[in-house]
N, C-alpha and C positions, 0 to 999 in steps of 0.2 A: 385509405385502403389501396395499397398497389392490385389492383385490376386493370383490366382493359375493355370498353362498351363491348357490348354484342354487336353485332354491323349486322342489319336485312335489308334486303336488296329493297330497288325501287315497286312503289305497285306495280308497275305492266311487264315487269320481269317477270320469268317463272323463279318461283321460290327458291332459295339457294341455301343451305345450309349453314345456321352463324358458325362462325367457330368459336372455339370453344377456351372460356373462359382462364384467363391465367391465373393460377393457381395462388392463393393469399399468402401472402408469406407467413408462416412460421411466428408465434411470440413466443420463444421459450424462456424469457430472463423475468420474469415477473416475479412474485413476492415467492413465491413457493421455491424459486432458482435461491433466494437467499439463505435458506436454511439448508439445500441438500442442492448446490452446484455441480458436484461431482455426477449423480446420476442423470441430469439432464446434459453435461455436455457430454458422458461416456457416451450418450446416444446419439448424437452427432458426431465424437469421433471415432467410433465403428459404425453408422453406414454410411454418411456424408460428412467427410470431415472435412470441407471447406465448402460452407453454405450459408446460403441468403435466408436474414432473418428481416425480421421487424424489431427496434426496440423497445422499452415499456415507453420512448420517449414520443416515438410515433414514425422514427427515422428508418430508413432501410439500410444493413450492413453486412457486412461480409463474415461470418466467425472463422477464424481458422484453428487446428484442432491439435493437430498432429505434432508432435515434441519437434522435427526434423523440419519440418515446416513453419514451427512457431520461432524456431532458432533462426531458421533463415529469415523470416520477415522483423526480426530484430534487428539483423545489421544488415538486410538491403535499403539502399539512401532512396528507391523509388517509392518508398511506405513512409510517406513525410508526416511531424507532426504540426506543424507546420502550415500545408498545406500549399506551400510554395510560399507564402505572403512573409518576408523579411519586414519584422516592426522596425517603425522609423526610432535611430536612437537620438535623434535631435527633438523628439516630443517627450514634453515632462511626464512623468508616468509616478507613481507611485509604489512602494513596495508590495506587491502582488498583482499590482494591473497584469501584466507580464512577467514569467517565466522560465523556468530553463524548460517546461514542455510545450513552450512556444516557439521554438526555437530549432533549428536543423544545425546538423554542422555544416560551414566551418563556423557562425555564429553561436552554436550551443558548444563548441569547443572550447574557444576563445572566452567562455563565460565559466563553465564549470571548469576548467583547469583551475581557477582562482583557489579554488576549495581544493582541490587534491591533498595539499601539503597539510592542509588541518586536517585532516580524516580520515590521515592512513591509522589501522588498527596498533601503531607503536603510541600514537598519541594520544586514542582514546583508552588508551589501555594504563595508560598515568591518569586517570579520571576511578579509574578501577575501587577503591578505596574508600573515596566519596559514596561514589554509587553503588556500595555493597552498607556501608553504613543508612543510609536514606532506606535501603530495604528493610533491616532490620529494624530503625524506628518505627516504618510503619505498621510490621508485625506486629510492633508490639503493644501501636497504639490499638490494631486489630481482636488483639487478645485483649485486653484492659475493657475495650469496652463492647467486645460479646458475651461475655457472661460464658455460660453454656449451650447459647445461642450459635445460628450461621453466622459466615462472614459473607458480607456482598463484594467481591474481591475487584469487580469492577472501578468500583467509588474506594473502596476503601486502599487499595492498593494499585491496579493498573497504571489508572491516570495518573495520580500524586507520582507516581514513582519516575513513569516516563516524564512526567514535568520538573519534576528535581533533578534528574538526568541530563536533561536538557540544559537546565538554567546551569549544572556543576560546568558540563563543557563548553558554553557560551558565556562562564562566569558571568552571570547577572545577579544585581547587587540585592542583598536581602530584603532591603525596602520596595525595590520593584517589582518581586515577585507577586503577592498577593491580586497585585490589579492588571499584571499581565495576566493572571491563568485563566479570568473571564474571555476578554476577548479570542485567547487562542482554542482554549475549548469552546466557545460557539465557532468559532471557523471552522473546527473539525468537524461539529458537526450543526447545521444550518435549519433543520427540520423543524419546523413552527416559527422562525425569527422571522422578522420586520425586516423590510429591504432598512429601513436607518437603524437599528441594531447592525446588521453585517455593516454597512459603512463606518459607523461606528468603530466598529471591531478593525476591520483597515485599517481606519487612522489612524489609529492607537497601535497597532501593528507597526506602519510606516513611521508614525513619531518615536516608538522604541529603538527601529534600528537606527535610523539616523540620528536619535541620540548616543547608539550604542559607538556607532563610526564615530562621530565628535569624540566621544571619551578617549576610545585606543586611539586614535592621531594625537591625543593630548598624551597619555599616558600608557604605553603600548605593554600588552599583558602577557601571556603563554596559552591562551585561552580560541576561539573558532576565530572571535572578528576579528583578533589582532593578528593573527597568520594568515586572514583574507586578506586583510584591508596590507600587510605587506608583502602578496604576493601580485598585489593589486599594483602598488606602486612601483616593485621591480618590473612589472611583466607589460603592465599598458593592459589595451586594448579592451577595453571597459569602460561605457560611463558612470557616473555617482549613481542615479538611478539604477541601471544592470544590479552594480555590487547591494545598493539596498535588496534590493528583488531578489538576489540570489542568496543572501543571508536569513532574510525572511523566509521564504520558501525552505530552505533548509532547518530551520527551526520548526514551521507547522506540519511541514510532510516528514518529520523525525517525533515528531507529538501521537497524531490519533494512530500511524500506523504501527507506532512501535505497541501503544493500549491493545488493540486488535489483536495483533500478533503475539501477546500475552496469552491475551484469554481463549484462543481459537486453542492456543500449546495447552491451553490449562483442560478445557475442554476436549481434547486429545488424549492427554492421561488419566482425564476421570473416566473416560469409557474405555480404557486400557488397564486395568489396574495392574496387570503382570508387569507391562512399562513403570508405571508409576514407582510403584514397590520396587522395582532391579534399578531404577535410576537413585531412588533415595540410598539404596543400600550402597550405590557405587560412584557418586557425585562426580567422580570423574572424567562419568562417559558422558556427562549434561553437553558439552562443551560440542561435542560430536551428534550427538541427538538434537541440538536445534537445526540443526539443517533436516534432518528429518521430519521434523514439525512443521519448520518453514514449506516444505514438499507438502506435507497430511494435508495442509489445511491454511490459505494464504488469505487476506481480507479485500487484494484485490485481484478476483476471476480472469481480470482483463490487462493486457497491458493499456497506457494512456490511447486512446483513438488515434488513429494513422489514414490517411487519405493516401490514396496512389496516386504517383504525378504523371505514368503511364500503364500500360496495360500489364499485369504483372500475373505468372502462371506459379501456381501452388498444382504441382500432380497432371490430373487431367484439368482442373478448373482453371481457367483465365479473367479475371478479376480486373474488369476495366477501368481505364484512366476515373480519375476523379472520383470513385468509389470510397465510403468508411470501410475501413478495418477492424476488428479486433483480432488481437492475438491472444487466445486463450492459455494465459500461466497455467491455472489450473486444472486444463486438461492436459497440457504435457506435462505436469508435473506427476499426473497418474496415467502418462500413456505407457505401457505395457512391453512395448520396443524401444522404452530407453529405460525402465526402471521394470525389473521381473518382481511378479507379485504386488503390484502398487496400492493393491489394498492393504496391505497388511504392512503394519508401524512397526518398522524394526530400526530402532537406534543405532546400529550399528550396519545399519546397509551402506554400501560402498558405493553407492549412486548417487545417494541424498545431495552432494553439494552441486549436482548438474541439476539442482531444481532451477524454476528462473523466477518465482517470487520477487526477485533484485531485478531483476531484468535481464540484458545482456546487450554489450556493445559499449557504442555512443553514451544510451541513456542508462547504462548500469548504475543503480542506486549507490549515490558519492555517500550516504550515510550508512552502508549495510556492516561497516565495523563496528559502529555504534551500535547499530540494530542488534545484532548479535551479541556483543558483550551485553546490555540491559537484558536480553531475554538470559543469557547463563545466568547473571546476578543474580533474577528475578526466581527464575527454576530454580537455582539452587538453593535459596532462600528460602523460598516455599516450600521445597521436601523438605529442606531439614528442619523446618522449625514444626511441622508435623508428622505424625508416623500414620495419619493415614488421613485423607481425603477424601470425599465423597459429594455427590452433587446433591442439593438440598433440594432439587425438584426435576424432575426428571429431563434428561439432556434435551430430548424432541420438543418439550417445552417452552426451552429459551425460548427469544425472542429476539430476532434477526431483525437491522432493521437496516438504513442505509440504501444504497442501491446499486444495479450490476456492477460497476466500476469500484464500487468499495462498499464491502458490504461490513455491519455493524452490530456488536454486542451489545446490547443494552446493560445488559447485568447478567451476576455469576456469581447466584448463591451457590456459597458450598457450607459443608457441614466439616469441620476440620476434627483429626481426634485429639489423642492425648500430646501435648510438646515431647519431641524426639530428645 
């Protein structure tokens, strides 16, 4: 509990006045922030939009609120993630020990540049194909065996989808897939597992990619590793471990957040049906309307945690050296003075791609081409393989689970109607 004692003087003093108690900080991110984010940090960012909480972890932190303010603490280098502390790259590390969000520039430079040349939207967009077929397989395995029954779109479509996505543009070989999707969906999400399950899941993690680098030095593909692994050895400045870690990492933070980012859109248009209906009718504007989605409704409230490495001023508030951060995406992405109206889901708002769901800067998400193309595939697939949607339990129902930094769908009955 951040308080401070009461102080009374000595007995033979005359009695003095304690002062008065400093106020408890604030817990707003607890289970009830996971289902309705927006309305608790709206309340932070009109009356204090840069203030000291408490998190459900037990840690004291700084939220900042305001769209103009969340931008600037993206690309000021005083907001480290980091925390000053440069990993030694001469200690053997494993695939996930270490990150690209442990990492500051000019070392978080020097490591994601490797990916740039695999993940600009011209290359994931020759995957296009692939992952429009994988959609409609699983429709159709969804219709086959619901009867006239819901579909849970969660399990039956989300994951599988984002996982076959993934394996089309890291071309991993069909016999592998089945025994990679355990371990990466428990790393997405870790809730009831055994610390030797997650280790587990590591290893297996770690011995896939550095099986995966053996193979493309052997046999080099048109695929993610084989356009790291040769921008690797044009470019330097990486060791073997980094390049595993950053392949890894790019493969499980391209897994549960793309599922999320599904179903948060899906649950967007089912309490939108006017959206719903003018997007099926006009498939077109799908393409333009995820960025609006991405804005409605993001899986992570937070950008990754930021320490200050000096004293840094947000407004009137000064935000001292050695402090946690968060940057609230999803309150600038409904603050009011960069987006008019930000309640209201209009597909074709002209704001929508200044959302920061990706980030911005440094740490802009190197996957968000991808991200995007799966969500159009995904959207577009889904309206038109039904002409109407419907939630099979009411939305306030779901069930949110995860925590502030990434919050999590369990599942997503819906009631589909007749095939379009």
């Amino acid at each position: 509990m951040d308080t401070e004692p009461v102080v009374t003087a000595a007995p033979s003093a005359p009695p003095a006045p304690a002062p008065a108690r400093r106020q408890r900080l604030p817990e707003p991110l607890g289970a009830g922030f996971l289902a309705r984010p927006e309305e608790t940090l709206a309340e932070i960012r009109e009356t204090c939009p840069v203030a000291r909480i408490r998190t459900p972890a037990g840690r004291p932190a700084w939220v900042v609120t305001r769209a103009e303010d969340v931008r600037a603490g993206f690309l000021d280098p005083r907001l480290s993630l980091s925390g000053g502390h440069v990993p030694d790259p001469d200690v053997r590390r494993r695939a996930l020990d270490v990150t690209l969000v442990n990492y500051d520039p000019p070392d978080h430079t020097r490591i994601r540049r490797l990916a740039t040349p695999a993940l600009t939207p011209a290359r994931m967009a020759a995957h296009r194909e692939r992952i429009e077929l994988n959609a409609l397989e699983l429709l159709d395995a969804a219709d086959a065996s619901r009867g006239r029954g819901p579909v849970e779109l969660m399990g039956a479509f989300a994951r599988p989808f984002a996982f076959r996505s993934l394996c089309e543009v890291f071309e991993v070989r069909e016999e592998e897939r089945a025994s990679l999707y355990e371990p990466v969906a428990l790393l997405a999400d870790k809730a009831g597992c055994s610390a030797r399950a997650v280790e587990e899941s590591v290893a297996r993690i770690d011995a896939f990619v550095r099986g995966e680098m053996a193979r493309r030095e052997a046999a080099p593909g048109d695929d993610v590793v084989s356009r790291v692994l040769a921008a690797w050895h044009q470019q330097g400045g990486a060791t073997e471990d980094e390049v595993a870690s950053l392949l890894a990492m790019l493969f499980l933070a391209g897994f549960d957040s793309t599922v999320q980012a599904i179903g948060m859109s899906l649950v967007a248009l089912l309490g939108h049906r006017d959206v719903q209906d003018s997007l099926r009718d006009e498939p077109s504007r799908i393409p333009r309307a995820v960025d609006e989605l991405l804005r409605w409704d993001t899986p992570g409230p937070f950008g990754t945690k930021r320490v200050t490495l000096e004293d840094v001023r947000f407004g009137d508030t000064v935000i001292p050296a050695g402090s946690g951060v968060l940057l609230s995406v999803a309150s600038a992405n409904h603050d009011p003075r960069c987006h008019a109206d930000p309640g209201t889901l209009n597909p074709d708002r002209t704001t929508a791609a200044r959302h920061l769901s990706f980030g911005l800067g440094p740490h802009y998400c190197p996957g968000s081409a991808l991200a995007r193309l799966e969500l159009t595939v995904a959207l577009t697939a889904i309206l038109g393989r039904w002409r109407r949607l419907e939630p099979a339990v009411p939305l306030d129902e779901l069930a949110w689970g995860g925590g502030y930094l990434h919050r999590r769908l369990a599942a997503l009955p819906v009631q589909p109607g007749s095939r379009a």
